[in-house]
C-alpha positions as CSV (number, residue, x, y, z in Angstrom):
1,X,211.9,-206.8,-3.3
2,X,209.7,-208.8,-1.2
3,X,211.9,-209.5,1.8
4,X,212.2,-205.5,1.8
5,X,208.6,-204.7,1.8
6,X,207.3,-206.5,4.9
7,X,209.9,-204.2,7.0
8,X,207.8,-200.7,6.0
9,X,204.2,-202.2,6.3
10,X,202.8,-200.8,9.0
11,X,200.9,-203.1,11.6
12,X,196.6,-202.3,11.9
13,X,195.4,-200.1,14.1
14,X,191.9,-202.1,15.6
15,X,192.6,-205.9,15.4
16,X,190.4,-207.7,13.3
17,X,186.4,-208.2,14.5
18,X,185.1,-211.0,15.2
19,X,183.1,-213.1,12.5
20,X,179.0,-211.8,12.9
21,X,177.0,-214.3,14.7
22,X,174.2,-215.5,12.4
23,X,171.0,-214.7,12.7
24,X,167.6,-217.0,12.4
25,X,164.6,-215.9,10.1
26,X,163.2,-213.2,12.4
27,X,165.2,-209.9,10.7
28,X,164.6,-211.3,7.0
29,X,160.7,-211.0,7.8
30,X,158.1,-209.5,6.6
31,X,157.7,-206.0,8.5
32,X,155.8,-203.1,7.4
33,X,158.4,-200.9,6.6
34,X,160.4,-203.5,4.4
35,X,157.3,-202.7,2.2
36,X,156.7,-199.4,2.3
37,X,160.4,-199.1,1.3
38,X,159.4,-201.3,-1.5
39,X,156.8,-199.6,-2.4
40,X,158.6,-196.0,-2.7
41,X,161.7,-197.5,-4.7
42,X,159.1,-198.6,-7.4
43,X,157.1,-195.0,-7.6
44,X,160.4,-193.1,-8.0
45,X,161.3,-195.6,-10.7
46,X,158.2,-194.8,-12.2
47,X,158.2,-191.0,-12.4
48,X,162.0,-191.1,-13.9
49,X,160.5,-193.9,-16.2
50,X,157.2,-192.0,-16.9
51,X,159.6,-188.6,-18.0
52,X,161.9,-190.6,-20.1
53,X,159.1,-191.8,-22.5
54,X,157.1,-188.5,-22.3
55,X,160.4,-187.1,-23.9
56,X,160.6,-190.0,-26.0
57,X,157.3,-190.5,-27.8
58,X,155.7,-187.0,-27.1
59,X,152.6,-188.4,-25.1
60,X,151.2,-184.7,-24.5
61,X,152.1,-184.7,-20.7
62,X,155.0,-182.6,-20.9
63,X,156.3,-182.6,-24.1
64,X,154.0,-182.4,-27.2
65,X,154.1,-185.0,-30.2
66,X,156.0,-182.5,-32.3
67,X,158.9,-181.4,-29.9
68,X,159.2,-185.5,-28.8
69,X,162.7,-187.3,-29.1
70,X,161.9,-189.5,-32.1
71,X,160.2,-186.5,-34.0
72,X,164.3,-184.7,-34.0
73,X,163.5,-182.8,-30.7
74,X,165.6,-182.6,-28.2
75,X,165.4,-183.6,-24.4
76,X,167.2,-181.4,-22.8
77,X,165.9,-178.0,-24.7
78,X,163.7,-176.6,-22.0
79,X,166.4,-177.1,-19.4
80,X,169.2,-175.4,-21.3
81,X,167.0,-172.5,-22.7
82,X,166.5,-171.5,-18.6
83,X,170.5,-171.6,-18.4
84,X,171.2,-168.6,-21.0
85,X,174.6,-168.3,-19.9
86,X,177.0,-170.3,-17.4
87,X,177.2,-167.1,-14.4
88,X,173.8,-167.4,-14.0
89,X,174.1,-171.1,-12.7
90,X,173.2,-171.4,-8.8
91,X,172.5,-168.3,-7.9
92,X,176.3,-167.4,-8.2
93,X,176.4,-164.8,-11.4
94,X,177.5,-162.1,-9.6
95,X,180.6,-163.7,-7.9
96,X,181.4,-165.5,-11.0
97,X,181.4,-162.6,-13.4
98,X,183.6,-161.2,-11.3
99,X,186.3,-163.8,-11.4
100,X,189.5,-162.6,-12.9
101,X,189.3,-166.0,-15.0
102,X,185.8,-164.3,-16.7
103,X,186.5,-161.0,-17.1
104,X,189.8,-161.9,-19.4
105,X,187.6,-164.7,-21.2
106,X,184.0,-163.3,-21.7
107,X,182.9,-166.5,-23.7
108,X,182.6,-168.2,-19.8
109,X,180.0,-165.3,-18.9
């Protein structure tokens, strides 16, 4: 089988590039922007971390002590009550009720 293959492999399009040339300290500084990016990463991680453990331990922020996840709420409650049914996802309930597909199978209104 091997001899066989090499006859329909097809040869590359670009050649190959040439090795990067290496570069001194300069571009693994300490600019402003390296930072800033830095800085932004960690905030975002925070908000997505801060909502977790609101859900999680009911702090009061969002989610009261009662509703929290270790108390037998549910995370995802508040979102799913706003979705009552799937055709009203994205703004598209019109052309998706009207879908063949729905109108023979009303349990996917």
């Amino acid at each position: 089988m091997a001899i066989t293959e090499a006859r329909h492999q097809k040869a590359p399009l670009l050649p190959a590039a040439p090795p990067a040339a290496q570069t001194t300290g300069a571009t693994t500084g300490t600019d402003p922007a390296r930072y800033v990016w830095a800085a932004a990463r960690v905030a975002v991680g925070w908000v997505f971390l801060w909502a977790f453990l609101d859900k999680l331990f009911g702090w009061g922020f969002a989610t009261p002590a009662a509703k929290a996840w270790i108390n037998g709420g549910s995370p995802t409650t508040g979102f799913l009550k706003a979705l009552t049914r799937a055709g009203e996802t994205f703004g598209l309930g019109g052309r998706w009720a009207a879908t063949p597909l729905v109108r023979r199978f009303p349990i996917l209104r």
